[in-house]
C-alpha positions as a Markdown table, in Angstrom:
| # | Residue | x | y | z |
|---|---|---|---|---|
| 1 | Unk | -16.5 | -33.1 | -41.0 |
| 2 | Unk | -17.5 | -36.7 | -40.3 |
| 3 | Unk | -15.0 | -39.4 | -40.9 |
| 4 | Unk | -15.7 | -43.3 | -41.4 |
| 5 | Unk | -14.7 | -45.5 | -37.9 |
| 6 | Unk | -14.0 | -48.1 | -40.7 |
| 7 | Unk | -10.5 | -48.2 | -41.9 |
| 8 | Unk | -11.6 | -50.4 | -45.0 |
| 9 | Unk | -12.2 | -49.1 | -48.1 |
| 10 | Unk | -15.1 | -47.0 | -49.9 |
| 11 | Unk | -17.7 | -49.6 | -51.7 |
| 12 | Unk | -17.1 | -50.1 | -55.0 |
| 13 | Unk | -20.0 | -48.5 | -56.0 |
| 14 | Unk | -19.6 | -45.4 | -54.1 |
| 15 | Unk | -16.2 | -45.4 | -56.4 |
| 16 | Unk | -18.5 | -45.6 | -60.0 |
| 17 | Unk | -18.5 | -41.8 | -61.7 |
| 18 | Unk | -22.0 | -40.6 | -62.1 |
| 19 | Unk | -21.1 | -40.4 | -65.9 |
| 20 | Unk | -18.3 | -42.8 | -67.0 |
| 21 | Unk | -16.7 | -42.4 | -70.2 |
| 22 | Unk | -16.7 | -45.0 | -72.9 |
| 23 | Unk | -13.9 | -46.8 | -72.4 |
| 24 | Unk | -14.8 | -47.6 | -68.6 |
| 25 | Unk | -18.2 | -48.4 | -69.9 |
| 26 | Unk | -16.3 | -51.0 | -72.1 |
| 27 | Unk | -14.4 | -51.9 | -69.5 |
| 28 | Unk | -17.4 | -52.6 | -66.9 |
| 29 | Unk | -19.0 | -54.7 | -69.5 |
| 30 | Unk | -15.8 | -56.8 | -70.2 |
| 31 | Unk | -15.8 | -57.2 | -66.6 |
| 32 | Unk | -19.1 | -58.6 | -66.4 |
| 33 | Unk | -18.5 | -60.7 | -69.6 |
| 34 | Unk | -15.5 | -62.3 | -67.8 |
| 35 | Unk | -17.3 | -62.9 | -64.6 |
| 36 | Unk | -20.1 | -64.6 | -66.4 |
| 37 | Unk | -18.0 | -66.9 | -68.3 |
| 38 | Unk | -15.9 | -67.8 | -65.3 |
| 39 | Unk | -19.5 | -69.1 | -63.2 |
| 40 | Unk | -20.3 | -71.0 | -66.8 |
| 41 | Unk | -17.1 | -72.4 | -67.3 |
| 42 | Unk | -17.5 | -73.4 | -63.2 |
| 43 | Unk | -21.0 | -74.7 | -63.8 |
| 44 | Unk | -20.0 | -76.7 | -66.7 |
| 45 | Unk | -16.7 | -78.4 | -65.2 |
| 46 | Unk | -18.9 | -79.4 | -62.3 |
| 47 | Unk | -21.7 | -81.0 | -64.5 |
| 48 | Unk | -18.6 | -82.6 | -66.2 |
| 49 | Unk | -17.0 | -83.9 | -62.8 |
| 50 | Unk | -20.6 | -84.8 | -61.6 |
| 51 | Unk | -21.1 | -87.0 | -64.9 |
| 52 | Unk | -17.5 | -88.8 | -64.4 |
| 53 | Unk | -18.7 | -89.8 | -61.4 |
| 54 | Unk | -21.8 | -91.4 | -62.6 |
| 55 | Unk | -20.2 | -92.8 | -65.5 |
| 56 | Unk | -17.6 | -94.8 | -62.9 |
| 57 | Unk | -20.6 | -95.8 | -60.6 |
| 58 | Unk | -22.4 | -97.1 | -63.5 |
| 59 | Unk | -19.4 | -99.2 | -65.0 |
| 60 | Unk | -18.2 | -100.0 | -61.4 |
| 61 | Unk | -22.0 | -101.6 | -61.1 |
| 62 | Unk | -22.0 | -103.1 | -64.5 |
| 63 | Unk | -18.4 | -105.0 | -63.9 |
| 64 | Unk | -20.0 | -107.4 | -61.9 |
| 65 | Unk | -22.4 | -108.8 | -64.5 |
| 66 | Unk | -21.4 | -111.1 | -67.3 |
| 67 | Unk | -20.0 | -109.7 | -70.4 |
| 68 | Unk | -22.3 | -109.1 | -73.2 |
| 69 | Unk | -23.3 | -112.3 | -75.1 |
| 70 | Unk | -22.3 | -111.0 | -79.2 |
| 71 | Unk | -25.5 | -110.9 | -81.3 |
| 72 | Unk | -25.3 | -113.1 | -84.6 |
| 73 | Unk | -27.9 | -112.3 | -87.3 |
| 74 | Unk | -30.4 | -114.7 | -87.6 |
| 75 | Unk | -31.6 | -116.5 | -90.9 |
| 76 | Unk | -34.2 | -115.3 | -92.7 |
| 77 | Unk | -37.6 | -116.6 | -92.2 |
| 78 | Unk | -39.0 | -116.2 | -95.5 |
| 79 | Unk | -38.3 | -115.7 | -98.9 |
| 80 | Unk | -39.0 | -111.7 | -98.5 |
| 81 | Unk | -36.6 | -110.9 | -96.0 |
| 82 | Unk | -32.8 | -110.7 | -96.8 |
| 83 | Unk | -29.7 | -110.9 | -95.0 |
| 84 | Unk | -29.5 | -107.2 | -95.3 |
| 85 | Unk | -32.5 | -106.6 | -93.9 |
| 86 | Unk | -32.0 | -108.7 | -90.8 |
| 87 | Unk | -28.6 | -107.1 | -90.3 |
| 88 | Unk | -29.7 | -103.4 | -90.6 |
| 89 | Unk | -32.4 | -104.6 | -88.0 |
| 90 | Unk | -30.0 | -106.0 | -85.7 |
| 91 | Unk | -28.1 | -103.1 | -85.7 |
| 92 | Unk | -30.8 | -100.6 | -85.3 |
| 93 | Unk | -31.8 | -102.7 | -82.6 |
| 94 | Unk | -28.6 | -102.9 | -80.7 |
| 95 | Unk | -28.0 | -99.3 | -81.4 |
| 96 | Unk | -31.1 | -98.3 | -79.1 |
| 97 | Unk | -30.8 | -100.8 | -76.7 |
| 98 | Unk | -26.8 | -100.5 | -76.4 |
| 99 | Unk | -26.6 | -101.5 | -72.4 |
| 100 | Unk | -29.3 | -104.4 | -72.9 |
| 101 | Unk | -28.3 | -108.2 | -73.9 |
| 102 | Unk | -30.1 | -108.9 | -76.7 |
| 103 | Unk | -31.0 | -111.2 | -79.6 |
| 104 | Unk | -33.6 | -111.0 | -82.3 |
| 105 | Unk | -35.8 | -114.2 | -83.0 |
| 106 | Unk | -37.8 | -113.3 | -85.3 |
| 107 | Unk | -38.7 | -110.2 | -87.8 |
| 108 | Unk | -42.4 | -110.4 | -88.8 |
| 109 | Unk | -44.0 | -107.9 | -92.0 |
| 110 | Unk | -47.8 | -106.7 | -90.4 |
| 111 | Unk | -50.5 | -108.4 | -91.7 |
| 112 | Unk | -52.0 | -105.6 | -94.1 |
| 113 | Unk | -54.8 | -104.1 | -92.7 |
| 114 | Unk | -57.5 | -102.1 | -94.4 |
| 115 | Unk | -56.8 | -99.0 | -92.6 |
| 116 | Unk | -59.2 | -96.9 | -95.1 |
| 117 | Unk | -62.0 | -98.7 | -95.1 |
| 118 | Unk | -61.9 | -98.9 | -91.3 |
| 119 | Unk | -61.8 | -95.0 | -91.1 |
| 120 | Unk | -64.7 | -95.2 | -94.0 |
| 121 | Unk | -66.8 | -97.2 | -91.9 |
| 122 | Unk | -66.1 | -95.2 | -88.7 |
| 123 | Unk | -67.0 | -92.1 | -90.5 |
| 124 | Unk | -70.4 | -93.6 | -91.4 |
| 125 | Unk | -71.5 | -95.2 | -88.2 |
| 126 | Unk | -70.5 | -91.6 | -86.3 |
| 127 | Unk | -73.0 | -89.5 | -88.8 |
| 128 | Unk | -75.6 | -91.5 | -88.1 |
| 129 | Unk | -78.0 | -90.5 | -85.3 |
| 130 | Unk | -78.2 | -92.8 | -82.2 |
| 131 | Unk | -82.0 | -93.4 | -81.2 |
């Protein structure tokens, strides 16, 4: 008869049935669930400790600077472009750029450009044959 020299106890796998029943199958995989959620839960917490810490460097590094100037819509250039218009610009503007100073000087329609007949003419010079 051979006895362990190690006082501790058996592994925990050497402790598993061959065949467990149900409920300890539903048991091991509750286990495992639990486990898992506590590393994610761990995981997240530290990702959301981590960004606090950004998030206080950033405004520790931005409380130096001047405050942001406010941005006042300017008046419309031409007959075409409202006061809406130039608001709802603004705004989209300072929405993307929130951390940026900014102020809008001038809001320009594209000269209309004939973007068929440029794709017409490109489609006949490249079917001709180059000599």
């Amino acid at each position: 008869m051979m006895t362990s020299l190690c006082p501790c106890p058996a592994p925990v796998f050497a402790r598993l049935p061959d065949f467990p029943s149900l409920s300890q199958s539903i048991g091991f995989q509750l286990t495992g669930l639990i486990i898992v959620f506590i590393a994610l839960g761990s995981i997240w917490m530290l990702l959301e400790i981590i960004g606090r810490v950004f998030k206080k460097a950033a405004a520790a590094k931005h409380a130096g600077q001047p405050a942001r100037a406010t941005v006042t819509p300017m008046a419309p250039a031409d007959a075409g472009t409202s006061a809406a218009v130039v608001a709802v610009i603004t705004a989209s503007v300072h929405q993307m750029l929130p951390e940026q100073p900014l102020r809008v000087v001038n809001i320009s329609v594209p000269k209309h450009t004939a973007d068929w007949a440029l794709e017409g003419r490109r489609h006949i010079f490249s079917s001709h044959k180059v000599r």
